[in-house]
PDB file as gemmi writes it, atoms N, CA and C in Angstrom:
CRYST1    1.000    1.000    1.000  90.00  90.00  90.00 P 1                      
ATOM      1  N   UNK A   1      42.351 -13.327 -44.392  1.00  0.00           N  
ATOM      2  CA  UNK A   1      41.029 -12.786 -44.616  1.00  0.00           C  
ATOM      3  C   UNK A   1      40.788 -11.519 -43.825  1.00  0.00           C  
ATOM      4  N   UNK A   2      41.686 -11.064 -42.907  1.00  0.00           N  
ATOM      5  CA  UNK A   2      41.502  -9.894 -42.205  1.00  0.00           C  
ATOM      6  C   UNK A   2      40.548 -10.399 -40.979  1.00  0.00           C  
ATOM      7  N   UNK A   3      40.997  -9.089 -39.790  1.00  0.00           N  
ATOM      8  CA  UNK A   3      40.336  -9.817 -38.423  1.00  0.00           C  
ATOM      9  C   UNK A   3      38.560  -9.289 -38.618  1.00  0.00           C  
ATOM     10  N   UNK A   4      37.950  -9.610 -37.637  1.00  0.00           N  
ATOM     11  CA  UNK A   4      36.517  -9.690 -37.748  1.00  0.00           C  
ATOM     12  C   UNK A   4      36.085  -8.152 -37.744  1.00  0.00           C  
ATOM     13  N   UNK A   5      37.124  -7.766 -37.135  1.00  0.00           N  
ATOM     14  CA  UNK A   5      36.971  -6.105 -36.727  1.00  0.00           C  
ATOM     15  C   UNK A   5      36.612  -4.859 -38.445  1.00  0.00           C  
ATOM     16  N   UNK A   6      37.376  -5.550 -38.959  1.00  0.00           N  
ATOM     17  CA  UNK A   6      37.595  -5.125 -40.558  1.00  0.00           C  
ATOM     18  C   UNK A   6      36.615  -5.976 -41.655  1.00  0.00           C  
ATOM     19  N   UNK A   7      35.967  -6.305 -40.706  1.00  0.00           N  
ATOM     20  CA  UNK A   7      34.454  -6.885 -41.689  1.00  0.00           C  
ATOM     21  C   UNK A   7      32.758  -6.108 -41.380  1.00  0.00           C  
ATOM     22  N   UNK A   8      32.412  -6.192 -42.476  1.00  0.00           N  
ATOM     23  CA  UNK A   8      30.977  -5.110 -42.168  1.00  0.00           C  
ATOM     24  C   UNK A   8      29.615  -5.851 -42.659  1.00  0.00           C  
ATOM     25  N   UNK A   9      29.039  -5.148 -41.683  1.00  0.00           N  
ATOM     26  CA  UNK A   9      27.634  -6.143 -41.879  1.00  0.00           C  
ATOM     27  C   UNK A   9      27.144  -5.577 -43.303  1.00  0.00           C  
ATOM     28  N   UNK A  10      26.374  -6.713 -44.108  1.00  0.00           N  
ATOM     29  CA  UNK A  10      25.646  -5.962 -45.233  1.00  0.00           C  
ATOM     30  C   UNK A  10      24.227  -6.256 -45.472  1.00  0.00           C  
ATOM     31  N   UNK A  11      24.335  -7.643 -44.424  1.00  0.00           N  
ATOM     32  CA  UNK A  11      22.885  -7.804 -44.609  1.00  0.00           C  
ATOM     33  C   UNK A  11      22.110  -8.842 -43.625  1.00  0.00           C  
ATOM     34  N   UNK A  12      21.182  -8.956 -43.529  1.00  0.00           N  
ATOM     35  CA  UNK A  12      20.179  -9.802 -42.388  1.00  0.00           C  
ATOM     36  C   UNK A  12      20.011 -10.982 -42.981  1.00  0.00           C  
ATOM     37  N   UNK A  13      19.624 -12.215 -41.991  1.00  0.00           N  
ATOM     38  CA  UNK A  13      18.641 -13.058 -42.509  1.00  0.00           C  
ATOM     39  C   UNK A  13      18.027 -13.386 -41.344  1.00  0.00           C  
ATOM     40  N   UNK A  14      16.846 -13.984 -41.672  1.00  0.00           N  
ATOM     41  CA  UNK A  14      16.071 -14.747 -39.773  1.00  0.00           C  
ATOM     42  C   UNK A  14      16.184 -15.836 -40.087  1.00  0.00           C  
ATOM     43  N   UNK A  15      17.497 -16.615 -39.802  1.00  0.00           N  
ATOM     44  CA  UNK A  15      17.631 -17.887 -40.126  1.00  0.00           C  
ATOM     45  C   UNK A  15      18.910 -18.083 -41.044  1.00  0.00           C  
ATOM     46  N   UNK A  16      19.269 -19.123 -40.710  1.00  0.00           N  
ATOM     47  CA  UNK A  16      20.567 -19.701 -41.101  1.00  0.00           C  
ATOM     48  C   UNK A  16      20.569 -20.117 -42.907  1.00  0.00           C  
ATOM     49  N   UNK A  17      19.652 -20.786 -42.619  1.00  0.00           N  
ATOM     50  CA  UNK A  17      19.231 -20.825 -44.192  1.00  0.00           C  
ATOM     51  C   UNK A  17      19.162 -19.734 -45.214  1.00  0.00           C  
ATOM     52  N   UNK A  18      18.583 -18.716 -44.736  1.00  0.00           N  
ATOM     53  CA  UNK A  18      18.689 -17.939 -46.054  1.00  0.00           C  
ATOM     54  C   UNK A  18      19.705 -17.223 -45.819  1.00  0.00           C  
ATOM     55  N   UNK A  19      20.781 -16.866 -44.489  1.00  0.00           N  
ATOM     56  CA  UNK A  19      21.653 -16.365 -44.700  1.00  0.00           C  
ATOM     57  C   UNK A  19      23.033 -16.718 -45.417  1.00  0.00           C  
ATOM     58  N   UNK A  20      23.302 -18.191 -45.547  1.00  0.00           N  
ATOM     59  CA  UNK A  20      24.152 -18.928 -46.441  1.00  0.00           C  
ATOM     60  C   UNK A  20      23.444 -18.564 -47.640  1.00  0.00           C  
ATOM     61  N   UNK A  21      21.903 -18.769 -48.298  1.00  0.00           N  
ATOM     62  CA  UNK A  21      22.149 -18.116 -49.749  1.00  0.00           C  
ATOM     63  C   UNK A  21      22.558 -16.837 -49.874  1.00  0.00           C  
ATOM     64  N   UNK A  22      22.537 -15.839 -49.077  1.00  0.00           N  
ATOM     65  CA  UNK A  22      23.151 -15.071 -49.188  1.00  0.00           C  
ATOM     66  C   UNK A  22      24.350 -14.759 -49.397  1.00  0.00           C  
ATOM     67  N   UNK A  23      25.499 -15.959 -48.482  1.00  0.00           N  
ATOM     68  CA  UNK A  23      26.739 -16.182 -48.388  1.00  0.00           C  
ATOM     69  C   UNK A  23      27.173 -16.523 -49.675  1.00  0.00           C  
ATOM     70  N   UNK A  24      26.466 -17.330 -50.528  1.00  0.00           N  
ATOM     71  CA  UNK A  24      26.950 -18.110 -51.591  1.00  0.00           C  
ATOM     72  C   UNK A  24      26.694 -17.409 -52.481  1.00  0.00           C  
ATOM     73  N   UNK A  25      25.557 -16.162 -52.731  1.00  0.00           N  
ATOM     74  CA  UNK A  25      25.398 -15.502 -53.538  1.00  0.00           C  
ATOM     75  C   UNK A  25      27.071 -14.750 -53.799  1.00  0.00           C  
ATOM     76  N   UNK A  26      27.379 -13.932 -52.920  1.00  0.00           N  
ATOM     77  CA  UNK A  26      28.464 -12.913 -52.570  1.00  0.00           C  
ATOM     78  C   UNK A  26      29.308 -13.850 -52.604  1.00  0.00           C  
ATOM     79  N   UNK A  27      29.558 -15.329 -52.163  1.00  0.00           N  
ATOM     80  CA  UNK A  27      31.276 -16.011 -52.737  1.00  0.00           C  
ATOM     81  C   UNK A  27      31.254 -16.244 -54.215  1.00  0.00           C  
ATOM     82  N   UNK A  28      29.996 -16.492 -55.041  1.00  0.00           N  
ATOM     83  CA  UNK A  28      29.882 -17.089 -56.551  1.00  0.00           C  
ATOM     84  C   UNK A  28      30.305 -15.660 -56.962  1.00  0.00           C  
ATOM     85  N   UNK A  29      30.065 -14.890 -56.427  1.00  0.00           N  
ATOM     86  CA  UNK A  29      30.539 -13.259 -57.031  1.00  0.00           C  
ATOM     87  C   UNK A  29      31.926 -12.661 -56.891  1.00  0.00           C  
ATOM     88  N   UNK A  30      32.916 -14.064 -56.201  1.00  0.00           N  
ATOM     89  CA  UNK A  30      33.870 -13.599 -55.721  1.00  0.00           C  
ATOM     90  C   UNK A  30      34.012 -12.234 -54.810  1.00  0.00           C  
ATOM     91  N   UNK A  31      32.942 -12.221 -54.107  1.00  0.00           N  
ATOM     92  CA  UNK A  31      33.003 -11.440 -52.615  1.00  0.00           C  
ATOM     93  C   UNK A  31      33.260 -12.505 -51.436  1.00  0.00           C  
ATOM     94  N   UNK A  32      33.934 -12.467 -50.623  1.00  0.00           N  
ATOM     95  CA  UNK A  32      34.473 -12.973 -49.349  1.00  0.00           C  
ATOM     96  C   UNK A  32      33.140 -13.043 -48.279  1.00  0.00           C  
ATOM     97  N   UNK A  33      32.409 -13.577 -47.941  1.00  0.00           N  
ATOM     98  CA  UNK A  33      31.418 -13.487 -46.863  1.00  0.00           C  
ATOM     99  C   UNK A  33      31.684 -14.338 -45.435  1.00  0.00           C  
ATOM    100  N   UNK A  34      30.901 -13.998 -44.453  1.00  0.00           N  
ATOM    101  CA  UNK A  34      30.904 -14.320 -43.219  1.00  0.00           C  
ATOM    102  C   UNK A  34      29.511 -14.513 -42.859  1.00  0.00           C  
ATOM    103  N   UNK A  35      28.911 -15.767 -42.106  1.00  0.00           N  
ATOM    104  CA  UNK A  35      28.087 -15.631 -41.364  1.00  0.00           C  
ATOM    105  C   UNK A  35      28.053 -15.771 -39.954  1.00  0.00           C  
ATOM    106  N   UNK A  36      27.564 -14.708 -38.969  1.00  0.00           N  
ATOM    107  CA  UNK A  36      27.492 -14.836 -37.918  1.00  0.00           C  
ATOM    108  C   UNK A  36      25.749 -14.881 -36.874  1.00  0.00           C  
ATOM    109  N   UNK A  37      25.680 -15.566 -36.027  1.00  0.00           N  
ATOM    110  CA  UNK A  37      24.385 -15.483 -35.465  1.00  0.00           C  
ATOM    111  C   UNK A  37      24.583 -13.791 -34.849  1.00  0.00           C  
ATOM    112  N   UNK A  38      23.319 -13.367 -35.269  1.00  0.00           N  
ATOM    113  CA  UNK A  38      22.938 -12.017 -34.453  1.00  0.00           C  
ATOM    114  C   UNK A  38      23.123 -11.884 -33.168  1.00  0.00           C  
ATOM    115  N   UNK A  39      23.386 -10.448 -32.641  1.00  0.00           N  
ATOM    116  CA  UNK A  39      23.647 -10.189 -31.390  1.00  0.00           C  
ATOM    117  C   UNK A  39      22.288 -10.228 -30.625  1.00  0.00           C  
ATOM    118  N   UNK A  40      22.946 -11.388 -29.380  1.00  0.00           N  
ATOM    119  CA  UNK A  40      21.680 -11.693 -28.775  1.00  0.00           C  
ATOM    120  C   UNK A  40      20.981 -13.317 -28.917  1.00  0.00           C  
ATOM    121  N   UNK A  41      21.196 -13.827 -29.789  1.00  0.00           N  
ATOM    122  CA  UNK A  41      21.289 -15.000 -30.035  1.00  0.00           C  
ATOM    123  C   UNK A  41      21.812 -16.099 -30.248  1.00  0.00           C  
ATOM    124  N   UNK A  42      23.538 -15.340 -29.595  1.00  0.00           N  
ATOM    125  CA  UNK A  42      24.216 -16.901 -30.212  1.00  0.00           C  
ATOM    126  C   UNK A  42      23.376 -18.096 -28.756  1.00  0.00           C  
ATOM    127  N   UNK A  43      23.271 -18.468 -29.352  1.00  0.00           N  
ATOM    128  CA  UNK A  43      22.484 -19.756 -28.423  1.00  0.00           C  
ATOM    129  C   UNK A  43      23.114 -21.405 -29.116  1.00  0.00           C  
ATOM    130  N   UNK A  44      23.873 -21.874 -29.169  1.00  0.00           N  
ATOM    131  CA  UNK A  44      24.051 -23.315 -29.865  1.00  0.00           C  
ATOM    132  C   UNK A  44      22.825 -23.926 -29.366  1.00  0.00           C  
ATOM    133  N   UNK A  45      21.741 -24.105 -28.987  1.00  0.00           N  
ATOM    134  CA  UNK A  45      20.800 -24.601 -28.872  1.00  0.00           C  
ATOM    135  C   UNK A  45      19.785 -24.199 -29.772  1.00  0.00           C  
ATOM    136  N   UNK A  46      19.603 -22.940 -30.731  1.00  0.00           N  
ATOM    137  CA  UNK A  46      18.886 -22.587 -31.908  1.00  0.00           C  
ATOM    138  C   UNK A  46      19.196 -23.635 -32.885  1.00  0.00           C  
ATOM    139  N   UNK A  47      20.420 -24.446 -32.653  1.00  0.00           N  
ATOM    140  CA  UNK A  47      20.726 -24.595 -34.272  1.00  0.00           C  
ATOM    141  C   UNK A  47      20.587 -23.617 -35.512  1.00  0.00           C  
ATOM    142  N   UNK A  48      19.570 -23.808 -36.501  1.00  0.00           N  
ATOM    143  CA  UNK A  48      19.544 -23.067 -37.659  1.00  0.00           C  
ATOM    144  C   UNK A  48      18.744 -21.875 -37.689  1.00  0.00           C  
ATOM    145  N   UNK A  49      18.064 -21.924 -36.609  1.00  0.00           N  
ATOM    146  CA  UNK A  49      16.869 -20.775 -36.004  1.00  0.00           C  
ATOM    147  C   UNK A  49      17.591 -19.763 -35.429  1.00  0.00           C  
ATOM    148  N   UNK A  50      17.053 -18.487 -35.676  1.00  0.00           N  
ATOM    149  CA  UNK A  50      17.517 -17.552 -35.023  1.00  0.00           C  
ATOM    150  C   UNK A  50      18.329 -16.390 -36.160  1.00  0.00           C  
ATOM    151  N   UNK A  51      17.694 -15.334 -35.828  1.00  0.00           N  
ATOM    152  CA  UNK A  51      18.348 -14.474 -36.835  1.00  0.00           C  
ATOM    153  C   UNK A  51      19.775 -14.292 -37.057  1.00  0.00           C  
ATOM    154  N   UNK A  52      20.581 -13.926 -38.572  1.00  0.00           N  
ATOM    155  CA  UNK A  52      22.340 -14.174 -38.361  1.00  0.00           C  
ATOM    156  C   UNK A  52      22.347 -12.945 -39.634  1.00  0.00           C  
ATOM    157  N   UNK A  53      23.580 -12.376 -39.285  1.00  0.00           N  
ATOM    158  CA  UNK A  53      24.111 -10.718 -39.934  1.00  0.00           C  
ATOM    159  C   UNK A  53      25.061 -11.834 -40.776  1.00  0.00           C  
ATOM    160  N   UNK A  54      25.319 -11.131 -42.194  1.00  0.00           N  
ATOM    161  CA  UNK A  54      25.934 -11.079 -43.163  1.00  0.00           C  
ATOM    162  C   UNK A  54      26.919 -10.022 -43.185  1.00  0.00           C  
ATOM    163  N   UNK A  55      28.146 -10.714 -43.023  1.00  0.00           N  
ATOM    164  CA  UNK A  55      29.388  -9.620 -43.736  1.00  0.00           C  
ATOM    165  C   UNK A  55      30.287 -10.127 -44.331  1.00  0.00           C  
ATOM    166  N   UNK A  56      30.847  -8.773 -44.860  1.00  0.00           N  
ATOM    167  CA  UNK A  56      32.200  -9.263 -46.282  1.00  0.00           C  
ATOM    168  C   UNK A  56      32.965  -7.591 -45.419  1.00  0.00           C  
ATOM    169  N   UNK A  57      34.336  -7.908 -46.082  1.00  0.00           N  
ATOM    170  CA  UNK A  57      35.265  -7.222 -45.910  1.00  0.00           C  
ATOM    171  C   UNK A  57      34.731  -5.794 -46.384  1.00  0.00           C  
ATOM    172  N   UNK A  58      35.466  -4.796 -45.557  1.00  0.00           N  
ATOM    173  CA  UNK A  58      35.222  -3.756 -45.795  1.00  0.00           C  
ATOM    174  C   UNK A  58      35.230  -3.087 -46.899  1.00  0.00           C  
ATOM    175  N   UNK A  59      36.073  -3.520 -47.982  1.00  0.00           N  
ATOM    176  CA  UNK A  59      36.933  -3.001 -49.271  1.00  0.00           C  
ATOM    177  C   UNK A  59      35.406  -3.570 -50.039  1.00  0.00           C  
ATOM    178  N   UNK A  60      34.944  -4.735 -49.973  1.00  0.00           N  
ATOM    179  CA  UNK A  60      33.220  -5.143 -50.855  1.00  0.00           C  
ATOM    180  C   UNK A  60      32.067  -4.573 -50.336  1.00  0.00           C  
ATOM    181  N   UNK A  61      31.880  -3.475 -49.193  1.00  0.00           N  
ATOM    182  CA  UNK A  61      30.809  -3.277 -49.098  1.00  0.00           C  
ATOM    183  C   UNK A  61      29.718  -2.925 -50.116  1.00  0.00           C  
ATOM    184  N   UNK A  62      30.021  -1.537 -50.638  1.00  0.00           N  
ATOM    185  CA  UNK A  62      29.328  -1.251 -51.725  1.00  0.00           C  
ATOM    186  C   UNK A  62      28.947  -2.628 -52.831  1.00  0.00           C  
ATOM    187  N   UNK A  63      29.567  -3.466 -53.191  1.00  0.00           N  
ATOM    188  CA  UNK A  63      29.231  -4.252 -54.032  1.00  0.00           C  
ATOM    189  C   UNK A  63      28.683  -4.982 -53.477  1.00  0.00           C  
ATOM    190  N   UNK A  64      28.975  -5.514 -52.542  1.00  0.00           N  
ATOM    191  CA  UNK A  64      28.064  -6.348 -51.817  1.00  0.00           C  
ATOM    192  C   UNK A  64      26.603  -6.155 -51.408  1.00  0.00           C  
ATOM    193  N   UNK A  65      25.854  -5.020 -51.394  1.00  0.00           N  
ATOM    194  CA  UNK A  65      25.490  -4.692 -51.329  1.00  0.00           C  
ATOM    195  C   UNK A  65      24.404  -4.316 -52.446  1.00  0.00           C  
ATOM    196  N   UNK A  66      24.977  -3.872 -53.331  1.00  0.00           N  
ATOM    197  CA  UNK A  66      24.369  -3.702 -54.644  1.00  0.00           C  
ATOM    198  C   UNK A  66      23.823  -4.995 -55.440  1.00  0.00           C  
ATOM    199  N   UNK A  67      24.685  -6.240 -55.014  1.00  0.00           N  
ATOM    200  CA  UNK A  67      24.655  -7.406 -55.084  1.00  0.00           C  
ATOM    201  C   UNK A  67      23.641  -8.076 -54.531  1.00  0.00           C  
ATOM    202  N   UNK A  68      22.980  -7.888 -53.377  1.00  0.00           N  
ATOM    203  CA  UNK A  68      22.058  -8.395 -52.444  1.00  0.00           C  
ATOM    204  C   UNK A  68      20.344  -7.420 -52.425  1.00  0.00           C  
ATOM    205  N   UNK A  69      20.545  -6.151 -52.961  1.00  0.00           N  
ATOM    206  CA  UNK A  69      19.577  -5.172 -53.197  1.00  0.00           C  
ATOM    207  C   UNK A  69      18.707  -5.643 -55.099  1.00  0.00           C  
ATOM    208  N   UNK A  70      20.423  -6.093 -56.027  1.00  0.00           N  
ATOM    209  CA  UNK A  70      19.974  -6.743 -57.027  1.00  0.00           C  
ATOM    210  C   UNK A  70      18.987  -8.156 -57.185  1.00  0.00           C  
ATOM    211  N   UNK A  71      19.098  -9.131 -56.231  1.00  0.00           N  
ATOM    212  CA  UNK A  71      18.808 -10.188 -55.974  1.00  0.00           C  
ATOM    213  C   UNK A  71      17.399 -10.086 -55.705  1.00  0.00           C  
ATOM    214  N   UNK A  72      16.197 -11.032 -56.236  1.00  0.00           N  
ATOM    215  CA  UNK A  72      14.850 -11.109 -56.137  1.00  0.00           C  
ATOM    216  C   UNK A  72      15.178 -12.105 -54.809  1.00  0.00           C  
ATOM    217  N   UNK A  73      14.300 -11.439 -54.013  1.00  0.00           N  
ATOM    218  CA  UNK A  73      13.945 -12.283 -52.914  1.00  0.00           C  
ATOM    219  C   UNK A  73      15.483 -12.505 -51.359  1.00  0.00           C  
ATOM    220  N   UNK A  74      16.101 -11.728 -52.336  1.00  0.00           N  
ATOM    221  CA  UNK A  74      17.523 -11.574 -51.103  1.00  0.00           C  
ATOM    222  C   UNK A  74      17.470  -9.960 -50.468  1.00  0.00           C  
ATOM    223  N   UNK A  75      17.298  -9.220 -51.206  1.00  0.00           N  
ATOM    224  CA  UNK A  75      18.128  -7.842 -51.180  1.00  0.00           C  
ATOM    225  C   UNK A  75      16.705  -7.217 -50.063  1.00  0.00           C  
ATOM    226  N   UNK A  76      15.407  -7.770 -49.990  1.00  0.00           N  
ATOM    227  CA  UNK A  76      14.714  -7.172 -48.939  1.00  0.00           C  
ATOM    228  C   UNK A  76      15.463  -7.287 -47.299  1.00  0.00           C  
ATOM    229  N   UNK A  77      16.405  -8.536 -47.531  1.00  0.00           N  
ATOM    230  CA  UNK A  77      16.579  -8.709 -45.925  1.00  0.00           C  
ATOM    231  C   UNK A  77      17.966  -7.492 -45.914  1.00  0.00           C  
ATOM    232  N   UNK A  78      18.427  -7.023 -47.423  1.00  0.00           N  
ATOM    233  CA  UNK A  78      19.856  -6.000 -47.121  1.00  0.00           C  
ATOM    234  C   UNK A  78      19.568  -4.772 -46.262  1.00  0.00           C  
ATOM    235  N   UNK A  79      20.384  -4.278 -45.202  1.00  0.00           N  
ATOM    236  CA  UNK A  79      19.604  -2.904 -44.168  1.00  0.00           C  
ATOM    237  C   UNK A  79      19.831  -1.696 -45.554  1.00  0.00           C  
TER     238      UNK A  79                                                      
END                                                                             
């Protein structure tokens, strides 16, 4: 899947929850995704709380992207 270094953020969520629909949006699309808790918050004591960045490999940005901007109710959290 390539190291973490070669992955790019594409998009926000405040919360774990909507950042997996996000995730699942971009894998049903056959884009590769990652979720990570935001800088500043990894806390294992948030659990599902707490804002987390969305990325896919560098080579899907653009689509990924276009993908998440397309989406009602996803593409506001895309930067």
């Amino acid at each position: 899947m390539g190291r973490l270094a070669d992955w790019v953020k594409v998009g926000s969520a405040p919360n774990e929850t909507v950042a997996l629909l996000m995730e699942g949006l971009l894998k049903g699309a056959g884009v590769p995704a990652l979720v990570r808790r935001a800088s500043g918050f990894d806390v294992p004591d948030f659990l599902a709380a707490g804002p987390r960045d969305v990325l896919v490999p560098e080579t899907d940005v653009d689509y990924a992207r276009q993908l998440l901007e397309d989406t009602t109710g996803l593409g506001s959290w895309a930067p």
